[in-house]
N, C-alpha and C positions, 0 to 999 in steps of 0.2 A: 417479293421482288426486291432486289439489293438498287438503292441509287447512288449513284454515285454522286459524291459531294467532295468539298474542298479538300477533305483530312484525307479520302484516297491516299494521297503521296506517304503521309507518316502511320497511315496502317496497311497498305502495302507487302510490307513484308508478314506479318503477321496473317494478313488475309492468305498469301500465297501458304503459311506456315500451315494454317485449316483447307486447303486444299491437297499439299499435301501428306496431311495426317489422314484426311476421310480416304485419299487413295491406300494407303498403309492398312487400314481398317478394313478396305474393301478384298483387299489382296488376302488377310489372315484368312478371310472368311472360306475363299477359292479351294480347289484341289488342284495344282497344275507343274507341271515342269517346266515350262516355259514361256516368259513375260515379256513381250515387246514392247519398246519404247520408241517413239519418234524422234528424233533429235534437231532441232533446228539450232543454227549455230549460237545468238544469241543463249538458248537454254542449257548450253555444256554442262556448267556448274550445276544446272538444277538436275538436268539426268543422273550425272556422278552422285548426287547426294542421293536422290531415289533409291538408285541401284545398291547404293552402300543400306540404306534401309529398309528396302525389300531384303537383300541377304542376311543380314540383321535377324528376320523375322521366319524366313524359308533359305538357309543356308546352301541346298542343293536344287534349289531352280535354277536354269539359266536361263542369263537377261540378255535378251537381243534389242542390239539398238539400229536402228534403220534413219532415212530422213536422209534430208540435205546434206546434213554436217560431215555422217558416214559417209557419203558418196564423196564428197568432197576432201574428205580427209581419213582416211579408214585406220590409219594408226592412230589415229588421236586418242579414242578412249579407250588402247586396247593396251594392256602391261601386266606384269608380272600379278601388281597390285593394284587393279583394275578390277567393280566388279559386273564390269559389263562382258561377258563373256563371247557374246559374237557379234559382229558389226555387219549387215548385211546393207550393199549398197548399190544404187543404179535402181530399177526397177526391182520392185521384191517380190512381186506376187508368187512368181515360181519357185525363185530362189528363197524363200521363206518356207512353201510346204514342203523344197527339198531337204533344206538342212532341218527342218522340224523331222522328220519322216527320217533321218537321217541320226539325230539324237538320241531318238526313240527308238534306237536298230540296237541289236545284241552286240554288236562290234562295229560301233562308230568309225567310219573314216570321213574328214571334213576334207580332205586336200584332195577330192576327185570335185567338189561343187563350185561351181560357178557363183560370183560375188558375192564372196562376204571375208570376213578377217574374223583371225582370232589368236591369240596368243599362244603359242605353239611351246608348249611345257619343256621339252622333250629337247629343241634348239634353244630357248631361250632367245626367242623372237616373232615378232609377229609375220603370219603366214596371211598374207593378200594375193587371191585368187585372181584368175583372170573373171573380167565382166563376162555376164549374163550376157548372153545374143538376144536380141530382140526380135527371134524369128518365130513368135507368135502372132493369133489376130487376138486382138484387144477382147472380139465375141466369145471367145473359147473360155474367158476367164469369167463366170455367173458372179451375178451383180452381189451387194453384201447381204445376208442375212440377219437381221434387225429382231429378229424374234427374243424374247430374253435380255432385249436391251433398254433398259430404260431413258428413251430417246426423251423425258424431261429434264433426267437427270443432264443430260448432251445439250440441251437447249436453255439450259439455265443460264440467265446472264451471269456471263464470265469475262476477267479483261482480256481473254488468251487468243477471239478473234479478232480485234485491233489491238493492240496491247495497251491494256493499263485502262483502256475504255471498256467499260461493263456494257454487254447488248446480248440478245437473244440469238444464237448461231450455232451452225455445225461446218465444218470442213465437207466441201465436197467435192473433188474433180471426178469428171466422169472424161476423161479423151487422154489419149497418150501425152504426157508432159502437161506443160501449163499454158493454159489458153490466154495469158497473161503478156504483155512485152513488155513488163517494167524495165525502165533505164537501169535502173540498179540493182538488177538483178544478176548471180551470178550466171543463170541458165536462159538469157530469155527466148 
């Protein structure tokens, strides 16, 4: 178990720097085409750097970034020289297995799917789709499957469910949006 002590603030980066090398480590091990990252705004920087060293390592994966940040700003991490390759935004659930299921087709077309962005080769711009319709029921989409996941590995204290505070957590919303009305919140 990690405690947190005073020196936190000046090994900090360092800490963050071994979390993410074990994810780098864990990626080599994988066989896959396709890596989604979350993005909340404050983390811009750290996804960009990710993504630049995930490709590093598997040059022809591509990296889907999803989160707040994309929904909120879908050209942000997406350019010529970018190596997040799709941004998928608003609710993903759907629009995640379409455009995966869509990658993975013999003649990809991205510009029939519903929310997401990607940098469009071809114009030399990024192409931002219209939003997903939310005209599903929340029950149709089965709960996650947990099997092969090492949920210690998920529940180890880490500073990344308060930030910069070490505690034993996982991310979970279970209901459409956030059952949350923080004032400062951009969505509440």
């Amino acid at each position: 178990q990690v405690i947190r002590d005073q020196s936190f603030a000046s090994k900090r980066k360092s800490f963050f720097r071994k979390v993410e090398d074990n994810i780098i480590e864990q990626i080599k091990e994988i066989e896959t085409d396709v890596i989604g990252i979350t993005c909340y705004t404050p983390e811009v920087d750290e996804v960009e750097r990710l993504a630049k060293r995930i490709k590093e390592i598997k040059p022809n994966v591509n990296i889907v970034a999803g989160g707040i940040h994309p929904t909120l700003y879908p050209d942000d991490l997406l350019s010529a020289s970018s190596d997040v390759d799709f941004v998928v935004f608003g609710e993903g659930e759907i629009t995640l297995l379409e455009l995966i299921k869509e990658i993975r087709a013999d003649t990809p077309d991205y510009t029939g799917l519903s929310g997401i962005g990607f940098f469009n080769s071809e114009t030399g711009e990024n192409l931002i789709t219209p939003r997903q319709l939310l005209d599903y029921e929340l029950d149709s989409i089965s709960c996650p499957d947990y099997e092969g996941v090492d949920m210690n590995y998920y529940t180890n204290a880490s500073p990344y469910s308060i930030r910069g505070v070490f505690s034993r957590s996982i991310y979970l919303l279970a209901s459409r949006g956030c059952p949350s009305a923080c004032t400062f919140c951009v969505a509440p």
